[in-house]
C-alpha positions, 0 to 999 in steps of 0.5 A: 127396261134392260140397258143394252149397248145401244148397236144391237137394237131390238131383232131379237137375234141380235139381242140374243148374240148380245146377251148371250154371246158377244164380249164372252171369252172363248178359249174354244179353237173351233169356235175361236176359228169360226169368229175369225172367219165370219168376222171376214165374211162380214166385211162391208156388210152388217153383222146382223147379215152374218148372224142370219147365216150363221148356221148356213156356214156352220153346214157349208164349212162343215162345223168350221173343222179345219183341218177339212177346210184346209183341205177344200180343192176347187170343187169346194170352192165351186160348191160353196158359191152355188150355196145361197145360205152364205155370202157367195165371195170368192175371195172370202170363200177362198181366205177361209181356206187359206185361214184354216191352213194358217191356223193349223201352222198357229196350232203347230207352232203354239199348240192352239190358236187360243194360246196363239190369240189370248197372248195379246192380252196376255191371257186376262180380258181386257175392262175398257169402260167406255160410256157410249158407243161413239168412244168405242174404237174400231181398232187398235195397236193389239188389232193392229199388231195382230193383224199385222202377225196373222197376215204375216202368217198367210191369212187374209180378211184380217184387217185391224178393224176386222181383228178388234170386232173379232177381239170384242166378240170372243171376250178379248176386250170387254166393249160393253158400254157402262150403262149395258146390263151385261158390263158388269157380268162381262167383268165379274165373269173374266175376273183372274 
């Protein structure tokens, strides 16, 4: 039987973003943008939930192009919490506008939120080698350093605990558990 960090259990979609996705480094802006703002949207709720509406958000925000998001008036704002397919918050709905201006400021500023984010870990993967999930830190100084610059930046949903989700999932930080089959790909994979 394959070994998986034992916090996705068995749904079958959730194995999937495990096997397939989580821990990988992504140095894609767009998709970069859409972890950082569905990692907000499952603030108090399971990830589980957010995967399910993953391609909900993906129609409703319009392939999470931000320049357009940056552009949403009231009535998209009204539009989106009539749209059963995603969590129907106001003010989730209403930081992902304010995120998408923010990032294009980053992009502005540092010519892609990849060179912005990745500089945290200075562009290399960091291989932590915990053995069990209960060593698996919520947060940390570079989630809280960050957290701290992106709502300096006007975001918001991008609380430190929120940040370290968001570094696991797009690679910034290899959280697989050593006994996870994916620890070593994860590793071999992000060598410099």
């Amino acid at each position: 039987m394959t070994k998986r960090c034992e916090w996705c259990g068995d749904d079958p979609l959730y194995v999937s973003y495990h096997d397939h996705e989580w821990g990988i480094p992504i140095h894609d802006d767009r998709l970069l943008f859409e972890f950082l703002i569905l990692e907000g949207a499952q603030a108090g709720l399971s990830w589980l939930t957010i995967l399910k509406k993953r391609e909900n958000y993906r129609k409703a925000f319009h392939n999470f192009d931000c320049e357009q998001i940056a552009s949403y008036t009231e009535a998209d704002v009204a539009r989106l919490l009539s749209d059963s397919g995603i969590v129907r918050n106001r003010l989730k709905i209403e930081s992902a506008i304010k995120n998408a201006r923010a990032v294009l400021s980053i992009q502005a500023e540092f010519g892609s939120l990849d060179a912005y984010l990745w500089r945290y870990v200075d562009g290399i993967p960091q291989q932590n080698a915990w053995q069990s999930m209960a060593k698996v830190p919520v947060k940390t100084e570079l989630s809280d350093m960050m957290s701290k610059d992106l709502k300096k930046r006007g975001c918001n949903f991008v609380g430190s605990t929120i940040c370290y989700a968001f570094m696991q999932a797009v690679g910034m930080v290899n959280d697989h558990t050593t006994d996870c089959f994916r620890y070593e790909e994860i590793k071999e994979l992000t060598k410099p």
